[in-house]
C-alpha positions as CSV (number, residue, x, y, z in Angstrom):
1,X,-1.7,7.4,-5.5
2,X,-4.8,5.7,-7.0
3,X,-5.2,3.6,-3.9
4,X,-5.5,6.7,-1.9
5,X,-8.0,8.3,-4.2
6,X,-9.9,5.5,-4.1
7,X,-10.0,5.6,-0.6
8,X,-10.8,8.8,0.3
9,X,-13.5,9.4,-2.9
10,X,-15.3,6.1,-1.2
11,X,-14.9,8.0,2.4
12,X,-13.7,4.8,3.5
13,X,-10.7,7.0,5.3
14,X,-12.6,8.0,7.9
15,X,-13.9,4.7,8.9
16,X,-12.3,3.2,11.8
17,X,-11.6,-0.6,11.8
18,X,-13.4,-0.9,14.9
19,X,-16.5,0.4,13.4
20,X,-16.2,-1.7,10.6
21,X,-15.5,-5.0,12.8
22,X,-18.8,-3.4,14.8
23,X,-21.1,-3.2,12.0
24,X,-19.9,-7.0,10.1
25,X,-21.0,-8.3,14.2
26,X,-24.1,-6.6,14.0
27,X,-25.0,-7.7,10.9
28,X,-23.8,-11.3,11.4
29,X,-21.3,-11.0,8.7
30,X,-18.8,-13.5,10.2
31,X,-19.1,-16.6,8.1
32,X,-16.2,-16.2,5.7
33,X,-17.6,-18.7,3.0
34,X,-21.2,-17.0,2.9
35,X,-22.5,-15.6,-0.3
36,X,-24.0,-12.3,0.0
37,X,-26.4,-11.2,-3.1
38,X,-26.6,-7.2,-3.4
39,X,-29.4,-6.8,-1.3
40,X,-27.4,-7.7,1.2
41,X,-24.2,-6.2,0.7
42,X,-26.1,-2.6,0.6
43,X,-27.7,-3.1,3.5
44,X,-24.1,-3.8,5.6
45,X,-22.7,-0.4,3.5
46,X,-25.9,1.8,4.4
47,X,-25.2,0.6,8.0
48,X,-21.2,1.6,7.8
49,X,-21.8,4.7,6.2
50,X,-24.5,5.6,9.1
51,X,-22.0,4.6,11.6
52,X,-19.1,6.7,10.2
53,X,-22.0,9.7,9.7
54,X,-22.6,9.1,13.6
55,X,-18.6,9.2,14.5
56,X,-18.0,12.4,12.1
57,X,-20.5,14.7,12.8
58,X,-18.9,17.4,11.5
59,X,-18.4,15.9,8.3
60,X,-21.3,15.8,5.5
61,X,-21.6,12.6,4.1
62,X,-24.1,11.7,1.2
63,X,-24.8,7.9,2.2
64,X,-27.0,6.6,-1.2
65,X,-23.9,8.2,-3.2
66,X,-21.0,6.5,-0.9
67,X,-23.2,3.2,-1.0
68,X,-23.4,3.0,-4.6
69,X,-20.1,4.4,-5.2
70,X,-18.5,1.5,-2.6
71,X,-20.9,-0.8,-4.0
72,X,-19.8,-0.3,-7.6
73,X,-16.1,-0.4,-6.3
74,X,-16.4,-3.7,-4.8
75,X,-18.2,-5.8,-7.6
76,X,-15.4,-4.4,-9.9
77,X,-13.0,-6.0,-7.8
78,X,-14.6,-9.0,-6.5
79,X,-17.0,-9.6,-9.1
80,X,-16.4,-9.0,-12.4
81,X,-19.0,-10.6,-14.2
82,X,-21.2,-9.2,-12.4
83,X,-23.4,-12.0,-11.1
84,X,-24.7,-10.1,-8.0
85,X,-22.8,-12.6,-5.6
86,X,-19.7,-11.9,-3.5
87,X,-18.2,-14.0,-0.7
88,X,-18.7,-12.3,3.0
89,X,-14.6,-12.6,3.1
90,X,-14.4,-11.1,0.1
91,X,-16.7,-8.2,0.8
92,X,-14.7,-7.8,4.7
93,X,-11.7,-7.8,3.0
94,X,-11.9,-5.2,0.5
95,X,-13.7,-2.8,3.2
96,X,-10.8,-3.3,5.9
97,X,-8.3,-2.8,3.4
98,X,-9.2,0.4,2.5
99,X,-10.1,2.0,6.3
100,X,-8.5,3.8,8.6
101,X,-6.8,1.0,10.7
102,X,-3.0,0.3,10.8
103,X,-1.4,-1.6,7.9
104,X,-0.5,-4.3,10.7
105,X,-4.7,-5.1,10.7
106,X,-5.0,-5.0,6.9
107,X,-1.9,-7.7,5.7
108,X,-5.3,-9.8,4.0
109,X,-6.0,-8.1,1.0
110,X,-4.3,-9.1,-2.4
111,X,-7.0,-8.4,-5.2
112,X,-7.3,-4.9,-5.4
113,X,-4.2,-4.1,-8.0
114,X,-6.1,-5.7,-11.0
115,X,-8.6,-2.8,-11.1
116,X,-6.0,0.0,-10.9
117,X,-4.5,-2.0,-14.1
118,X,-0.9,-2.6,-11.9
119,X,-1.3,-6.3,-11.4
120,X,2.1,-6.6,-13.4
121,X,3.9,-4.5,-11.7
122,X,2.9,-6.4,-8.3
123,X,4.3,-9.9,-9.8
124,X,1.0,-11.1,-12.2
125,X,-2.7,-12.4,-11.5
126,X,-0.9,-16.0,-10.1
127,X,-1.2,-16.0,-6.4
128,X,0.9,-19.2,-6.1
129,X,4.6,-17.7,-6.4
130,X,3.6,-15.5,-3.4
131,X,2.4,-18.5,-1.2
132,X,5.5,-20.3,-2.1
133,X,7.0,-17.2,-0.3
134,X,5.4,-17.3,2.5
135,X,5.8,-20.3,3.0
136,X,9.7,-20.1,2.7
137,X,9.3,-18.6,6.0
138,X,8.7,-22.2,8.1
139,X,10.9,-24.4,5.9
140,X,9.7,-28.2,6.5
141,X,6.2,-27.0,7.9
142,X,2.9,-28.0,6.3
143,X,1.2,-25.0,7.9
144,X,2.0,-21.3,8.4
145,X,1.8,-19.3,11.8
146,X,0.8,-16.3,12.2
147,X,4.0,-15.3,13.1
148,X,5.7,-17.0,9.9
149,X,3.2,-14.5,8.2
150,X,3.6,-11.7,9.7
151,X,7.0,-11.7,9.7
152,X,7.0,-12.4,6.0
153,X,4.3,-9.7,5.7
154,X,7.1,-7.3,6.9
155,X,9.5,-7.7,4.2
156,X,6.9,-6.1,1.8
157,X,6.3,-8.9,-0.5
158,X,5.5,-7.7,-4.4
159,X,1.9,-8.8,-4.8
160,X,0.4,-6.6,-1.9
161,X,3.4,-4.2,-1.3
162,X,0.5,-1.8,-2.6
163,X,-1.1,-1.6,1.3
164,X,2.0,-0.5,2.7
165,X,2.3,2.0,0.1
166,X,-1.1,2.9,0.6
167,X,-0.6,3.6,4.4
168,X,3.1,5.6,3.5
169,X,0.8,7.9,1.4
170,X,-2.1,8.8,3.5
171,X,0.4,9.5,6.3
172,X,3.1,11.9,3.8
173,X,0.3,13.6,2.4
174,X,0.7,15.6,6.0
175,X,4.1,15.7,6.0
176,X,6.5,18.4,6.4
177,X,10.8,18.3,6.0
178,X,12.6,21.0,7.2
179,X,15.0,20.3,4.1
180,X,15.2,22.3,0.5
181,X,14.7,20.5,-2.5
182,X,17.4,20.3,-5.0
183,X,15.5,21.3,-7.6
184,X,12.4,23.4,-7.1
185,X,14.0,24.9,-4.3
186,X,10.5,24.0,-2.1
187,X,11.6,24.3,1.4
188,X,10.1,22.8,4.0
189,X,9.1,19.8,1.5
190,X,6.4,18.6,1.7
191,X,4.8,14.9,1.3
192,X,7.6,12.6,0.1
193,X,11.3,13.7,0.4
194,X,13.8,11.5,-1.3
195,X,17.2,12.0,-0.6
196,X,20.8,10.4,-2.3
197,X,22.3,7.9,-0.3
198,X,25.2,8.7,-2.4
199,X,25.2,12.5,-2.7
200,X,26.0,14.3,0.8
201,X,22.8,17.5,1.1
202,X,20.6,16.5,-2.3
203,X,17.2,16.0,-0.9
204,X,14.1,16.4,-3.1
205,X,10.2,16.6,-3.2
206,X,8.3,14.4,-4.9
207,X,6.7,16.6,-7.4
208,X,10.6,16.9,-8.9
209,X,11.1,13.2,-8.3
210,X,8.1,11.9,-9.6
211,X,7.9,13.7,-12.8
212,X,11.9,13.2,-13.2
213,X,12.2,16.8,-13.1
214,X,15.8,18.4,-13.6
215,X,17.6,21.5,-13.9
216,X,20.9,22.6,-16.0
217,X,24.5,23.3,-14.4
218,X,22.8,20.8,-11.4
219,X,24.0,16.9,-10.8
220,X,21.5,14.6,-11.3
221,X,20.2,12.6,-8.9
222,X,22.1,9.4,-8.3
223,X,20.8,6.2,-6.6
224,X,20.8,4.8,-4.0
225,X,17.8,6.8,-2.9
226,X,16.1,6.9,0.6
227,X,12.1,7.6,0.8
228,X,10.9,9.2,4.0
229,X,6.7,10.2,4.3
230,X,7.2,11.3,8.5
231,X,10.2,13.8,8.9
232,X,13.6,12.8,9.6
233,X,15.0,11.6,13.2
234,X,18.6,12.5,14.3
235,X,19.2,8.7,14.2
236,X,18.3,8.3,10.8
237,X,20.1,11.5,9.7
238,X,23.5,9.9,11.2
239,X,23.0,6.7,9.8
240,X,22.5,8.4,6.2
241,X,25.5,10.3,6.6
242,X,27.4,7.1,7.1
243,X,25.6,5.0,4.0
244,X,26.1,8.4,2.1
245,X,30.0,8.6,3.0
246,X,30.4,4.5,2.7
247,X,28.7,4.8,-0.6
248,X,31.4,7.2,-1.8
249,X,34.1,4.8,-2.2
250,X,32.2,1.6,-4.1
251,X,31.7,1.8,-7.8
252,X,28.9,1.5,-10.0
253,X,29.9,-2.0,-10.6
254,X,29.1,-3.1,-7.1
255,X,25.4,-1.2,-7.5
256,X,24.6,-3.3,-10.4
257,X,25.8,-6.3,-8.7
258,X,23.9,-5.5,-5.6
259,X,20.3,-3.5,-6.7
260,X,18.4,-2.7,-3.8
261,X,14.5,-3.0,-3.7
262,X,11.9,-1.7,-1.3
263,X,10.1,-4.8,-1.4
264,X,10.6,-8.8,-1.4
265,X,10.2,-9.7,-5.2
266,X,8.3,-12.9,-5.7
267,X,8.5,-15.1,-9.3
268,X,6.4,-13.7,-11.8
269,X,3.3,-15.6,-13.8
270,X,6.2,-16.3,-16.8
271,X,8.7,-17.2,-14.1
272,X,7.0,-19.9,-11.9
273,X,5.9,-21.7,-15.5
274,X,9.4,-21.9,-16.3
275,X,10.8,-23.1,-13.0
276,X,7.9,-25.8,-13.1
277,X,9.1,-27.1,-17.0
């Protein structure tokens, strides 16, 4: 949820990759291992933010304000102690991965937690766990294809399962169930529905989930639980019937034994030193 209000306070939303891709070509922003001073880096973000004002017409946008607020924004993440220099990749990066494009386009991105003060919870500051991931996916190889990363890209890896997140919440924030929460009794949901893969019918919003919301004489929710942010196919709703009903019969023993997450974990900071010692 921060991640989206970042993006959509810095308008960077409404940009279209394709303008941004435009603008960096214009500019000459294609040398990854330039250093760009500020002078520089707000004359690319006036010329986005005229571009996007161009495409939107119908939508006011205060440039000086969106420049200094993207500005700000990117020396937090990119340059901390504020030396006035950042790295044309650096400066691409953080842009794409916050624009309107596809997640597919934006699988580059990796710094942005630290800022949002989650970089625990996306497996610690030490990027070398996650490249020992990657490259997991071409055993014996000293290089990595594009295909090896993408595909490892897929599984949601911890340290920037954030951008898919990221995309899952701009697209629920539209999103309407025809389903009743078991709860608050909201029908259609709306947003995020979340429903028990081991309860047949208990669906709820995410308002009740997210705040752990309960209610007396009711069951409470039991895991596993399936997230949906687009509404439910009759494909999907068969196949949770059958988890739901196969679910039934194991125990909470085999839970434990066999957690499920919705991403690939990779070794903490703590971890990797102790597997190295």
């Amino acid at each position: 949820m921060k991640r989206r209000r970042v993006q959509k306070a810095l308008r960077l939303d409404l940009l279209r990759l394709v303008s941004v891709v435009d603008v960096f070509r214009e500019q000459d922003l294609q040398h990854g291992e330039h250093v760009m001073d500020v002078v520089e880096m707000i004359h690319a973000l006036t010329g986005l933010y005229e571009r996007l004002e161009e495409e939107r017409r119908a939508i006011v946008v205060n440039i000086p304000l969106c420049v200094d607020m993207c500005l700000n924004w990117l020396l937090n993440v990119y340059d901390s102690g504020r030396n006035g220099k950042m790295r044309v990749l650096s400066f691409k990066t953080g842009l794409v991965s916050l624009c309107n494009a596809d997640v597919q386009e934006k699988y580059k991105s990796i710094q942005i937690p630290r800022q949002l003060g989650e970089v625990a919870a996306f497996g610690g500051s030490n990027v070398e766990p996650s490249v020992r991931s990657c490259f997991r996916m071409a055993p014996g190889k000293p290089a990595i294809e594009v295909s090896h990363f993408l595909e490892w890209m897929s599984l949601e890896p911890q340290s920037v399962v954030w951008l898919a997140v990221l995309q899952r919440v701009a697209v629920a924030e539209s999103a309407k169930h025809q389903a009743k929460c078991y709860i608050c009794k909201q029908c259609p949901i709306k947003g995020f529905r979340y429903r028990s893969l081991k309860q047949f019918n208990v669906d709820i919003c995410q308002t009740c989930f997210l705040t752990g919301r309960t209610t007396k004489g009711k069951k409470q929710l039991q895991y596993p639980i399936m997230e949906y942010y687009t509404p439910t196919t009759s494909g999907e709703k068969m196949r949770d019937f059958a988890k739901t009903l196969k679910n039934k019969f194991r125990s909470k023993q085999y839970f434990s034994k066999h957690p499920q997450r919705g991403y690939l974990p990779v070794q903490s900071v703590l971890e990797a030193e102790s597997s190295e010692t």
